[in-house]
N, C-alpha and C positions, 0 to 999 in steps of 0.2 A: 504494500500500500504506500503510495505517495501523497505526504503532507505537506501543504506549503503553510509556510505564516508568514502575513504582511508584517513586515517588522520596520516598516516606513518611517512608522512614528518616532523613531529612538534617532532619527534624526533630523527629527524638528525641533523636539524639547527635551528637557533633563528632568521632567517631572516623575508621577508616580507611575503614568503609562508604561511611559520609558523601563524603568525599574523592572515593571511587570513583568512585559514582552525579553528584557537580557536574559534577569533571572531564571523564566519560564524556559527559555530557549537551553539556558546552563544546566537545569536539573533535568530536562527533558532528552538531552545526550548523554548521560549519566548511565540511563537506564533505557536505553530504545530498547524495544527488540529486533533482531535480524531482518525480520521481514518489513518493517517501516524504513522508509525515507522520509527524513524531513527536508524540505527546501526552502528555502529564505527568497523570499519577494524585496525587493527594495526599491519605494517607488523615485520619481524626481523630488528635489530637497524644493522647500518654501522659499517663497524672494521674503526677504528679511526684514528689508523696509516698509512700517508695515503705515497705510493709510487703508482709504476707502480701493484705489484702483489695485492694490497689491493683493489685498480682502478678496477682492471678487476676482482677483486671476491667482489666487491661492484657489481657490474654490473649484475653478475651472480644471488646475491641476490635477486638486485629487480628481474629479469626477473623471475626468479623463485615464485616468491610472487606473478607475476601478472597475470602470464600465467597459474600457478598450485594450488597454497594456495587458490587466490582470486573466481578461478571458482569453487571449492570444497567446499565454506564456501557459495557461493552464491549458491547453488546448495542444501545445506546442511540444508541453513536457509528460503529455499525459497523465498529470496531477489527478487524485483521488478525491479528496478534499483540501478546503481552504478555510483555515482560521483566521480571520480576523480578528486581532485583540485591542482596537481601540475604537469601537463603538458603531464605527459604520462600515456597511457591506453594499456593495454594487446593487443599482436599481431591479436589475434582474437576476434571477437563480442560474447559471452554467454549470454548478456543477455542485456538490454536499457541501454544505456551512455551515460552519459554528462560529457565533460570533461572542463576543466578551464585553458588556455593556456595565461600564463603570458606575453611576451611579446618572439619577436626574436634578441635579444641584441647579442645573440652568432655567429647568422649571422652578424647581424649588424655591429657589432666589433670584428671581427674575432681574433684578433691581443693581446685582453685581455685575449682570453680564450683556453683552454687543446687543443690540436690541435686533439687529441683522444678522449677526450669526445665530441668535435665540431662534429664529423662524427657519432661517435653515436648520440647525439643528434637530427642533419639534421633526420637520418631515423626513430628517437621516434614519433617525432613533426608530420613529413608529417604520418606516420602511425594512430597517434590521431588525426588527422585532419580528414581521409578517414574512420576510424573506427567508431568514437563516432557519435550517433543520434546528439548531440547537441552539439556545441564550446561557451563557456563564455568567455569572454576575458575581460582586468579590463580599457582598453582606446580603444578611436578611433583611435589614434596613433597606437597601439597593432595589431588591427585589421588589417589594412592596410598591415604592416607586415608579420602576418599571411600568409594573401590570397598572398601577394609576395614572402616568402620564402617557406612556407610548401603546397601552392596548393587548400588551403583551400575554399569552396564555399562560397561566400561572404553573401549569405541570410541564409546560417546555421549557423551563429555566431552573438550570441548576445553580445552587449557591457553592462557590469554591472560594475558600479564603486562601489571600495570599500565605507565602512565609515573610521571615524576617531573616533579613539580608544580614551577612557577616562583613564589616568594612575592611581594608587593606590597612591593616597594622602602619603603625608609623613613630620609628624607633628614634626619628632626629630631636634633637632636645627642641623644647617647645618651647616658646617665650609667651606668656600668658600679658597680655598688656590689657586687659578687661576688668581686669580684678575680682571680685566675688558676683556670679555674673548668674542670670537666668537666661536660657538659650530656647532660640524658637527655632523653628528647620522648617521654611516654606516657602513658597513664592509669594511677592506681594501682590495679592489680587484681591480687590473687595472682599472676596467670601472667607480668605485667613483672617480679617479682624482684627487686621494690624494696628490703625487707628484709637481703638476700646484699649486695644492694648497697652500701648504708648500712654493713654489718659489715666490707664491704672496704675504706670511707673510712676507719673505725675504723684502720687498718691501714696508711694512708698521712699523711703531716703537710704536703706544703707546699699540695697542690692542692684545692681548695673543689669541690662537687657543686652545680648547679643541675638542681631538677626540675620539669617543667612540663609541664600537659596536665590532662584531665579529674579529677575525683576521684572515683575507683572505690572499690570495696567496699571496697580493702584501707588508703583514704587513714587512718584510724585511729592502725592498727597504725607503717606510715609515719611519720607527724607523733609519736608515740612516741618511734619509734629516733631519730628526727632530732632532738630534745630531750636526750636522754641525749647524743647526740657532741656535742650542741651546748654543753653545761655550759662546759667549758673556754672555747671562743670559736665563734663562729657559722661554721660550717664548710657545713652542709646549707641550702639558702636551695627553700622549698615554696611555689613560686607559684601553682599552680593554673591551669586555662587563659587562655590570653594569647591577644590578635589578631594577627591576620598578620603584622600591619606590628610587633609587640614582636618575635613568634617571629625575626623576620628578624634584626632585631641581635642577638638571645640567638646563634642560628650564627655572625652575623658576628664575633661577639668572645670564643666560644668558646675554648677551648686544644685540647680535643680530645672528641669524642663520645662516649659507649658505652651499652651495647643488651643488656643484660642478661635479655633473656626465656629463659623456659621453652619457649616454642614461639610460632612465629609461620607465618601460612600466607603473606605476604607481610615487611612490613616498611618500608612509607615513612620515618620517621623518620633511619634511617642512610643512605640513598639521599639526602635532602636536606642532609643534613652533606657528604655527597660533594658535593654541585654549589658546596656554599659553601666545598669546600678544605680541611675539616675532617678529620685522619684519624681513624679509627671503631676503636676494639674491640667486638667486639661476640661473644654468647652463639654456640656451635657447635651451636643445636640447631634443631627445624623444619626452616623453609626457609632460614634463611639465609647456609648455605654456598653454598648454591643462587643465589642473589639477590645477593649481594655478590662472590661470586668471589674473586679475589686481592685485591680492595683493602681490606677491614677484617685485623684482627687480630683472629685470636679465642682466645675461653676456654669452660673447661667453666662453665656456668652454675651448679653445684649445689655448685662448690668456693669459697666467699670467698678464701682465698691463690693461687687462678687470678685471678679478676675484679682483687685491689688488685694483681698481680705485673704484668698485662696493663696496668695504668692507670700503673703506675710506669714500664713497659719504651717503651709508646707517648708517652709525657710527655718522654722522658731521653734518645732515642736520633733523635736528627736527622736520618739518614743515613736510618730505618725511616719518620720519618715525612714525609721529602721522599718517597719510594715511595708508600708509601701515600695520599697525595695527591695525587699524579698517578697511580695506577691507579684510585683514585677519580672524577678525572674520568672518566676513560677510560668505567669502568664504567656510569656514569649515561647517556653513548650510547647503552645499549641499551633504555635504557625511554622511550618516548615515547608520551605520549596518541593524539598521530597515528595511530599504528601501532597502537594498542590499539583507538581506535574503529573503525577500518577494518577489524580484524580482526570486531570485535563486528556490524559492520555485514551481513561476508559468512556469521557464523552466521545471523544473521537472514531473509537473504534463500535461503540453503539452508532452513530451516525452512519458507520461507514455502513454496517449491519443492518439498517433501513430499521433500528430500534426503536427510533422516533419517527416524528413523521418523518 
């Protein structure tokens, strides 16, 4: 049997897709068995610049990659099935699919997101719903979703949770120039919270905020608030995304984590604070009641004197955060790549079986 996976995405962003699709692809060669191929799709990269005309011949591309490139290379290679693991599959069916639909945040939260890409989206999502033999979705939260925004049949989506990613050790002496820090790990886009967040450091004095990860729509706004607190003395330190081997120390010498989203349909970030012993506060909403369990502390995201109360109570109380670090570890035994690809493996070969529709 031949499998191909569009693995396109991993190079357009550095987000959790990304992550997904490496990971998945890493544990998924681990364990083939003999009689699988996998094959790697790689479509044309994004123009970068981005405005309205870049927007709409971004759009053009994929559709073009998905509807013409993808059914000619499957066609070509005699591919069996095609995964798609970031949310959208070609307008018509060519051949067995399974597709991976991350969560519905864009309905969700209307108000974070392109008001232009929101409607293209709406018709992606419900068309990879009604297209693909099979939906993987990465929470139960997610799912729910789904079947309420995109139409989706509720016994043709399996729920597969991700694992937790191991980082690249990094042995060179580190110079901590943060000082006793709280660390966030996201991109800055409306729906992380950055803002609320920034308003609850206003509100705390001894502990420094480090934030690092992509720069999203909302880095602007961001780099704003974090000037205004920063008057006094440099409290907010905005680095922007860092390589493995930085992210690694930024956890190691963290004080404590939090996760301050509006909605998330997974969540890596707080999960890799767990494995480095970090205890987590983190936002109560999406999935990540779901996905953390006992071991973060949380807050209501939309209240700033919940987020600085939650940051002062997990910083001050020793007794809270020896628990929460070791229910953290605990917790991150339940996500493992292994068990993710093998799960991913036996949608596949049901698909291929005509076990779904």
């Amino acid at each position: 049997m031949k499998i191909a996976i569009d693995i396109s995405i991993t190079d357009k962003t550095k987000t959790g897709t990304s992550i997904y699709v490496l990971e998945l692809i890493k544990a998924l060669k681990k364990d083939l068995p003999q009689n699988i191929e996998l094959i790697y799709l790689r479509g044309p990269k994004s123009i970068k610049h981005k405005n309205i005309i870049t927007q709409i011949l971004n759009v053009l591309i994929q559709v073009y990659w998905l509807n013409i490139k993808i059914p000619l290379k499957v066609y070509s290679q005699k591919i069996d099935l095609v995964h798609f693991p970031a949310n959208i599959v070609p307008f018509f069916r060519f051949c067995k699919t399974v597709v991976t639909i991350h969560d519905a945040n864009f309905m969700r939260e209307p108000e974070t997101y392109n008001k232009l890409w929101s409607k293209y989206g709406l018709i992606q999502y419900i068309n990879s719903s009604k297209i693909a033999n099979r939906v993987i979705t990465i929470s139960e939260f997610s799912k729910k979703d789904i079947v309420k925004y995109f139409h989706a049949k509720e016994d043709n989506i399996s729920v597969i949770y991700h694992g937790c990613r191991s980082l690249p050790i990094n042995n060179d002496v580190y110079e901590n120039n943060f000082g006793k820090y709280v660390l966030f790990v996201g991109g800055a886009f409306p729906s992380k919270n950055l803002p609320r967040l920034i308003g609850a450091f206003s509100k705390t004095s001894e502990l420094n905020l480090v934030i690092t990860g992509g720069e999203g729509s909302d880095i602007d706004n961001v780099k704003n608030l974090a000037s205004q607190l920063n008057m006094k003395r440099k409290r907010v330190f905005i680095l922007g995304f860092v390589s493995d081997q930085v992210l690694d120390q930024l956890y190691r010498n963290a004080h404590m984590f939090i996760f301050p989203s509006l909605t998330e349909g997974f969540g890596f970030p707080p999960l890799e604070a767990m494995r480095y012993g970090i205890p987590v506060t983190s936002s109560n909403s999406g999935s990540l009641p779901e996905i953390l369990g006992k071991a973060a502390y949380f807050f209501n995201p939309l209240h700033e004197d919940e987020i600085s109360e939650s940051i002062n109570i997990v910083s001050g109380d020793d007794k809270l955060r020896k628990k929460l670090i070791e229910e953290g570890y605990e917790r991150v035994k339940k996500y493992s790549w292994k068990n993710c690809a093998k799960l991913h493996l036996n949608e596949y070969i049901k698909v291929f079986n005509n076990d779904f529709k």
